[in-house]
C-alpha positions as MATLAB code, in Angstrom:
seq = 'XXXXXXXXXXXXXXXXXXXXXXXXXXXXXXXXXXXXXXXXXXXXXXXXXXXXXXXXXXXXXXXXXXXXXXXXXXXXXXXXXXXXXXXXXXXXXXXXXXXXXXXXXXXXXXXXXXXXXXXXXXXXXXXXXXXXXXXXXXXXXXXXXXXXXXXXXXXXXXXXXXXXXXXXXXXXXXXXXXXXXXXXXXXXXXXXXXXXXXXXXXXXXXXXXXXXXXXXXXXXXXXXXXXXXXXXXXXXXXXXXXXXXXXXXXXXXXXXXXXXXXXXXXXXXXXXXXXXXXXXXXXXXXXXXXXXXXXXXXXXXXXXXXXXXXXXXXXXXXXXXXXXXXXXXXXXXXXXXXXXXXXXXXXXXXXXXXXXXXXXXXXXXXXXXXXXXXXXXXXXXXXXXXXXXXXXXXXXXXXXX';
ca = [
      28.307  -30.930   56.418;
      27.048  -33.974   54.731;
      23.260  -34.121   54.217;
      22.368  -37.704   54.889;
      18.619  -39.263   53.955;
      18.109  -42.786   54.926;
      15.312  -44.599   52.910;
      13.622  -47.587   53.929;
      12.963  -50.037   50.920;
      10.442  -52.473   50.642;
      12.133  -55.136   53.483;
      10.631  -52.369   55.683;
       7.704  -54.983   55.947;
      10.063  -58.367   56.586;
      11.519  -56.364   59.723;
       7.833  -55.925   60.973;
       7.139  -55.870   63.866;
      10.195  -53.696   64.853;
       9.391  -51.669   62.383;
       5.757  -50.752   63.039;
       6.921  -48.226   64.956;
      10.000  -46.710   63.467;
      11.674  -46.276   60.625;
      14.595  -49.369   59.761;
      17.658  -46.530   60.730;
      16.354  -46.647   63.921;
      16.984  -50.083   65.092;
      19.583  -50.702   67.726;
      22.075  -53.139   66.915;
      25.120  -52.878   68.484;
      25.919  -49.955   70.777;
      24.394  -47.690   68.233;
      20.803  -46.917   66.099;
      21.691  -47.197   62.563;
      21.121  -43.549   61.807;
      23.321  -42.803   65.395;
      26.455  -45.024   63.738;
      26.328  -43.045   60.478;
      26.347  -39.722   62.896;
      29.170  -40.621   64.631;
      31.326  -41.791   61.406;
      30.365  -38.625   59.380;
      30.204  -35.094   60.185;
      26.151  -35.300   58.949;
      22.616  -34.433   59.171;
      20.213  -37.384   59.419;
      16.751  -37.631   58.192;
      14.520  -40.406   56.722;
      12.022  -41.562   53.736;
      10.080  -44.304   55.895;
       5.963  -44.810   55.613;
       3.693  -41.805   55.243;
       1.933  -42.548   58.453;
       6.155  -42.401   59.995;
       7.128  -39.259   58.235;
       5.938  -36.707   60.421;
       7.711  -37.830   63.376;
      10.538  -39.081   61.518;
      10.641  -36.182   58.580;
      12.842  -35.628   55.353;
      15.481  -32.699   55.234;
      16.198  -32.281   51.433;
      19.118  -30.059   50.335;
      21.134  -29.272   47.254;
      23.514  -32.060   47.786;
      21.928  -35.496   49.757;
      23.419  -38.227   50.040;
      20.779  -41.291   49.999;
      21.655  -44.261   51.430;
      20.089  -47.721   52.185;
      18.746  -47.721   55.949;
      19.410  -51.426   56.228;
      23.537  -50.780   55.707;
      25.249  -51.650   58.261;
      28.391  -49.208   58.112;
      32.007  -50.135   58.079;
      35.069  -48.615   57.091;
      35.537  -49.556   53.604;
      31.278  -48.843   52.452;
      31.457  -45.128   54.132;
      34.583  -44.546   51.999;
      32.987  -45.826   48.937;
      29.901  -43.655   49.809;
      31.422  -40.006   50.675;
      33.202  -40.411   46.723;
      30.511  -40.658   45.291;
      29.538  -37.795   43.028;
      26.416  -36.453   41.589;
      24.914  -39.340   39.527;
      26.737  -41.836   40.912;
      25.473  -44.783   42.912;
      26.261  -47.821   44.445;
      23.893  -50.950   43.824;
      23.961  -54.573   45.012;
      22.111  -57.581   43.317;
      19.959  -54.948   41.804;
      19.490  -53.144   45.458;
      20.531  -49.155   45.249;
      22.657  -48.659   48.117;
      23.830  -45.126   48.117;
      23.399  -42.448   45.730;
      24.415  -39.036   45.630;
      21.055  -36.630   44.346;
      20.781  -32.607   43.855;
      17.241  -32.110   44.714;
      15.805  -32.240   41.145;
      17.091  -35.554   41.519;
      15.347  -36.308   44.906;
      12.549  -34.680   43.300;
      11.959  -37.235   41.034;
      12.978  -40.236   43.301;
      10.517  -39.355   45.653;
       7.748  -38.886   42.653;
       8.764  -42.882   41.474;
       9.621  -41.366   37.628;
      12.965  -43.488   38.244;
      16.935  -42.287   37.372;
      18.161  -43.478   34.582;
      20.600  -40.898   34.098;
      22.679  -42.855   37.420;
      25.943  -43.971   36.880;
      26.540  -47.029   39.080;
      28.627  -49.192   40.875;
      27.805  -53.062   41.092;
      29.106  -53.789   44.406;
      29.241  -57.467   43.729;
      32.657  -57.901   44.010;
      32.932  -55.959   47.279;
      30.214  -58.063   49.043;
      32.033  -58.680   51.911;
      31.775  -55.049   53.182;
      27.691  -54.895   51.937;
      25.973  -55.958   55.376;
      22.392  -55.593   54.905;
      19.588  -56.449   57.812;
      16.744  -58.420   55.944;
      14.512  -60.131   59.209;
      14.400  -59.097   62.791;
      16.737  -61.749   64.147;
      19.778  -60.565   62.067;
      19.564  -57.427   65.253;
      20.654  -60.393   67.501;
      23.018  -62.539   64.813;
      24.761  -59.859   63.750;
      25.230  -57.528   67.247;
      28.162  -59.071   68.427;
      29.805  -57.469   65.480;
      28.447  -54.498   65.892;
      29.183  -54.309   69.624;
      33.291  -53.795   69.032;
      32.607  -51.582   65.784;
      30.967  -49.057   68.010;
      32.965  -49.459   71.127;
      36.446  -48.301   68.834;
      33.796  -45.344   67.713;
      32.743  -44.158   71.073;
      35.901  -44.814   72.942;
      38.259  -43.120   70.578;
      40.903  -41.049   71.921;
      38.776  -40.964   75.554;
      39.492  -42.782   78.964;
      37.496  -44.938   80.768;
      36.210  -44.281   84.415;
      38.376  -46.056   87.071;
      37.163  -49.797   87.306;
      35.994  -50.034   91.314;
      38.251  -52.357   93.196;
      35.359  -54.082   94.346;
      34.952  -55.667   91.135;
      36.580  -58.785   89.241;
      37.549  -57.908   85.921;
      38.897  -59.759   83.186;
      40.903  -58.130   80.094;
      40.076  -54.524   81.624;
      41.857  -52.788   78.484;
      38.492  -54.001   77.181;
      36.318  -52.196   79.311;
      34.934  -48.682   78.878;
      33.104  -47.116   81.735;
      31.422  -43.575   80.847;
      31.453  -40.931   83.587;
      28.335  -41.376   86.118;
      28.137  -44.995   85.644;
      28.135  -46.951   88.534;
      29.757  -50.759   88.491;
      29.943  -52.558   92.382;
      31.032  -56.280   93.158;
      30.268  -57.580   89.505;
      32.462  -59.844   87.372;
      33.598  -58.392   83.920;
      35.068  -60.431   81.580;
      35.869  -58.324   78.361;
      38.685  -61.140   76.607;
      35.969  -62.896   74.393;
      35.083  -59.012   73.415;
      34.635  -55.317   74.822;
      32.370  -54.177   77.493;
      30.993  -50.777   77.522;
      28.948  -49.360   80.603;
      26.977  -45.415   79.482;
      26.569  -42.601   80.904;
      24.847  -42.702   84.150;
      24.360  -46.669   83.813;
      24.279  -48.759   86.996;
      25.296  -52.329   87.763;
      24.367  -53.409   90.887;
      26.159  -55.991   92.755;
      26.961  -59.705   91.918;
      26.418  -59.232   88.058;
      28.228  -61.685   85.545;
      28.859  -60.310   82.885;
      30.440  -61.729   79.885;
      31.733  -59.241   76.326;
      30.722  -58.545   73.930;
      28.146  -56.278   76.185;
      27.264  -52.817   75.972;
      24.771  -50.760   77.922;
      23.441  -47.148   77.087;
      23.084  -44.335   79.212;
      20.764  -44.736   82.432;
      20.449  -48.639   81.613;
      20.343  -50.825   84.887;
      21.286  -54.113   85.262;
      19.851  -55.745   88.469;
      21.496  -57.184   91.698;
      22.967  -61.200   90.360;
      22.188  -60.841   86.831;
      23.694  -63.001   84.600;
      24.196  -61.393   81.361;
      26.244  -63.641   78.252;
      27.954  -62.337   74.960;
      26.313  -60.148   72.213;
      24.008  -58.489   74.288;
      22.902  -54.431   74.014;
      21.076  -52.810   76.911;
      19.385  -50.064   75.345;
      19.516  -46.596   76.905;
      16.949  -46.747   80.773;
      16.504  -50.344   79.727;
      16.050  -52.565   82.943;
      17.738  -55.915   83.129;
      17.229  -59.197   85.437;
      17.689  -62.835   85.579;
      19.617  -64.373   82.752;
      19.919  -62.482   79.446;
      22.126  -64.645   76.299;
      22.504  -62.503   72.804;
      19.703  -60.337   73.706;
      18.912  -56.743   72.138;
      16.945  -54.131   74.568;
      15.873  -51.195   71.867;
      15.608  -49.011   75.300;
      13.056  -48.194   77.892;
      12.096  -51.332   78.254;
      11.907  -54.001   81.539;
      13.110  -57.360   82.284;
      13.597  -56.921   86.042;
      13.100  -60.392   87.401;
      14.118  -63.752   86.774;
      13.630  -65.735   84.031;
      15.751  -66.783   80.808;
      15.922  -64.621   77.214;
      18.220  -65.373   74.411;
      18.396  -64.617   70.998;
      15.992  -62.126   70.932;
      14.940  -58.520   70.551;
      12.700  -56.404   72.445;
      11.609  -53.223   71.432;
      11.091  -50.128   73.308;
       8.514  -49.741   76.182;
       8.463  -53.415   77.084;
       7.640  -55.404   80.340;
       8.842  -58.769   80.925;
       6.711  -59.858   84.199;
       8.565  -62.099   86.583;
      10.015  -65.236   85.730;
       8.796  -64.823   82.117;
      10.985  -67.207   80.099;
      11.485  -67.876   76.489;
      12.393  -70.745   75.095;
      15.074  -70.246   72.206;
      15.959  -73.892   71.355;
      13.879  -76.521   69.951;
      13.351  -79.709   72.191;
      14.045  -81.898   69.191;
      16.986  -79.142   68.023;
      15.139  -78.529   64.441;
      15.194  -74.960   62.665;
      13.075  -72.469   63.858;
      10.773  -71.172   62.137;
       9.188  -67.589   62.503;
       6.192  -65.252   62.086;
       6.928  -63.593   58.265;
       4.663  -60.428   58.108;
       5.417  -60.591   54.271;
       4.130  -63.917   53.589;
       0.956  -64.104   56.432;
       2.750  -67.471   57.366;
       5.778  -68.956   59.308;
       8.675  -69.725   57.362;
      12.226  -71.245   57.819;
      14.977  -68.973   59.539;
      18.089  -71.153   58.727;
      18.264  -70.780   62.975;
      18.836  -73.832   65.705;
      18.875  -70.551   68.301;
      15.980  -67.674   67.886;
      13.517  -66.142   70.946;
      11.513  -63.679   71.331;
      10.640  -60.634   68.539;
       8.402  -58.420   70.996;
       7.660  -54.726   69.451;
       7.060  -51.694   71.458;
       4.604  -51.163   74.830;
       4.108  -55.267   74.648;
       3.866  -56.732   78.269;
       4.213  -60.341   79.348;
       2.439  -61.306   82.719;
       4.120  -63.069   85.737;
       5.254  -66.732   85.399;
       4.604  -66.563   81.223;
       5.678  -69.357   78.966;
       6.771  -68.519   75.050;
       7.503  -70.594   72.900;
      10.886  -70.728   70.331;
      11.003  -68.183   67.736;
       7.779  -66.089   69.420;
       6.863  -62.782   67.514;
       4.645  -60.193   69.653;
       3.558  -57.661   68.158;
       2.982  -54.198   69.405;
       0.872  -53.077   72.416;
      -0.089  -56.891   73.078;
      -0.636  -58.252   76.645;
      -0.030  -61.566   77.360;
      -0.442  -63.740   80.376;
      -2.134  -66.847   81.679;
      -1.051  -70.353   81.824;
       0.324  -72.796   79.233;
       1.961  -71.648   75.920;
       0.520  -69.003   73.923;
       0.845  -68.987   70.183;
       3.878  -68.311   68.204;
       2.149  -65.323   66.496;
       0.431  -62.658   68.596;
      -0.646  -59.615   66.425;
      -0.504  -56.226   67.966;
      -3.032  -55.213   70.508;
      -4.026  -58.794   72.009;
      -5.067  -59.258   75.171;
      -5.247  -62.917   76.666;
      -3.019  -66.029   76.442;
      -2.957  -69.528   75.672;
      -6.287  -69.642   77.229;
      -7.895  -67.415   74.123;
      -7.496  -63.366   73.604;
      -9.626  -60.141   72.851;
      -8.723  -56.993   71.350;
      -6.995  -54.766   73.681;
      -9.046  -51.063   73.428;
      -6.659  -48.942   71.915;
      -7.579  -45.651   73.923;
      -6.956  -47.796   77.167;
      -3.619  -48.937   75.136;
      -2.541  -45.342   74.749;
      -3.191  -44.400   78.470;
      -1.102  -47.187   79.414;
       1.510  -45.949   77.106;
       1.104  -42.435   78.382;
       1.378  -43.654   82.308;
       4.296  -45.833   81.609;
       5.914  -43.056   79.445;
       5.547  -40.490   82.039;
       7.047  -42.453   84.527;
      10.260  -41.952   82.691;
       9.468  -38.029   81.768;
       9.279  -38.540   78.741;
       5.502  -37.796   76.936;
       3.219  -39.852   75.085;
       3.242  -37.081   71.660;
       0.957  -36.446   69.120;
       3.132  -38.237   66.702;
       3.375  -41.210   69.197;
      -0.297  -41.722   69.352;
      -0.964  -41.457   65.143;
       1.426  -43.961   64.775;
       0.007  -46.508   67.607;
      -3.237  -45.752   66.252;
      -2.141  -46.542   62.403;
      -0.310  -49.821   64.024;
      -3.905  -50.788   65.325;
      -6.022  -50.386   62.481;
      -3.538  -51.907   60.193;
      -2.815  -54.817   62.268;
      -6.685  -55.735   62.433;
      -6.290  -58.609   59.738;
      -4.258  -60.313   62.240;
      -6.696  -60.654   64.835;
      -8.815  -63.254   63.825;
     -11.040  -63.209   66.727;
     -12.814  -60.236   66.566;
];
């Protein structure tokens, strides 16, 4: 078995504030994590190099043989075939970016201790750059998930059969459509010929959804009675859906149960959208959007017409909230009130348009731990360091206090 390490490099910080909370592998896009699309490809174990204050929950398993590889990497055919012939010493690099190496643990040793490895042969992937797909900023999750939606669908639905599609519902290209045992689909329009549609494990849609592939929704994910859902959107696993969704990405465990419009966006695990929260993800005078750059303390060009929301984890938005195009919330924020808040909200603000405090971060992790629970699933140790690091690190940010 293949002993895989995925290492977050320094654009750990440009996918802030997904990030905050997780290592890069970890990001849904697609159907899949990163690290959970390298697991299904190879026969593997999966571990990380990510931040110090990361590493206990997410830990390092170093053998005699490890293959290291770049946690932004998208995987395809053609890269994991370059990648498993690699040998010792060998690696692949891209405009000066390792990629993938293959390490025995003196090696690792010494990667991990910054002396540097010389003694690598590698591969300049240049001329192969079509199959290197690396995620730079948090809206390439949304640009590039309608790709990733049919890569894992062939994946998952290899050589298995769908559930029966219920007569009570209208689809549309169902050799397109995978439904997983315990899912439950009644009186909903699926239209899979744009691109697949894939319902999980125990998922539920309840009646009168539209939905339009590529669409994909992990196990115990619920999309409510008359949503309307549009291409390139992920429901991540017990994420809850309303209203009218467009190239959206639900990490999982997260809310958006009432009406109210999202597109182009991401929202990361933990969330609540309050009712008829909408985001605005078009410009009224169509100009590029700009966004919230962690790396650079300012806003700066996104090449995008289209971009929403970039909410990290436990972030709630009151009822009837207004945010503006390209909004980045950071994580544990609260937001409500009338009028538009800011584009930027740094982790663990409380207030709105109207002005904000610091949200208490012991009350912040009791939330967490009520909402958590409610799911059976516990607030851990781990959890709490890493809120806790998010908080004191994200202080800067929060000019008010």
């Amino acid at each position: 078995m293949e002993n895989i390490i995925l290492f977050d490099d320094d654009y750990w910080q440009s996918l802030l504030p997904i990030t905050y909370t997780r290592p890069i592998s970890e990001i849904r896009i697609g159907i899949l994590t990163i690290s959970e699309k390298w697991q299904h490809r190879i026969k593997c174990q999966i571990s990380h190099i990510t931040q110090d204050y990361l590493a206990q929950k997410f830990p390092i398993n170093i053998s005699d043989n490890n293959l290291v590889i770049n946690s932004r990497l998208l995987p395809n055919d053609n890269m994991e075939d370059l990648i498993l012939q690699l040998g010792f010493n060998e690696a692949l690099l891209y405009k000066d970016q390792l990629i993938a190496a293959r390490l025995n643990k003196a090696q690792f040793d010494k990667l991990i201790e910054n002396q540097g490895l010389e003694e690598l042969e590698g591969v300049d992937l240049a001329k192969e750059d079509k199959y290197v797909h690396l995620i730079k900023r948090p809206y390439d999750v949304f640009i590039e998930n309608g790709k990733e939606i049919p890569k894992d669908y062939k994946i998952l639905t290899h050589l298995k059969k769908s559930e029966m599609i219920s007569y009570h519902n209208h689809p549309i290209a169902p050799e397109n459509i995978f439904i997983e045992k315990g899912a439950t689909v009644l009186c909903s329009t699926l239209n899979a010929s744009e691109g697949p549609i894939y319902i999980g494990k125990n998922a539920t849609v309840m009646e009168g959804c539209n939905i339009r592939g590529p669409f994909a929704m992990g196990e115990g994910a619920v999309l409510k009675m008359g949503a309307r859902v549009y291409k390139d959107t992920t429901l991540g696993p017990y994420a809850k859906v309303g209203g009218e969704v467009s190239n959206v990405v639900f990490q999982g465990y997260c809310n958006k149960g009432h009406d109210g419009y999202l597109g182009n966006s991401y929202l990361g695990e933990w969330c609540n959208l309050g009712a008829d929260t909408n985001s605005s993800n078009l410009k009224n005078n169509y100009a590029e959007v700009k966004l919230w750059d962690y790396t650079k303390d300012s806003f700066t060009k996104t090449g995008l017409q289209f971009c929403g929301l970039i909410m990290g984890d436990h972030s709630k938005t009151g009822i009837n909230t207004m945010l503006n195009t390209g909004t980045v919330i950071g994580v544990s924020a609260n937001v409500f009130g009338s009028g538009y808040p800011r584009n930027f909200i740094p982790s663990y603000a409380w207030g709105g348009a109207s002005g904000y405090k610091t949200y208490n971060v012991d009350k912040a992790l009791e939330v967490a731990r009520i909402v958590m629970g409610r799911r059976n699933i516990d607030l851990t140790s781990d959890d709490s360091t890493i809120l806790q690091h998010v908080y004191h690190d994200s202080a800067s940010y929060r000019n008010w206090e």
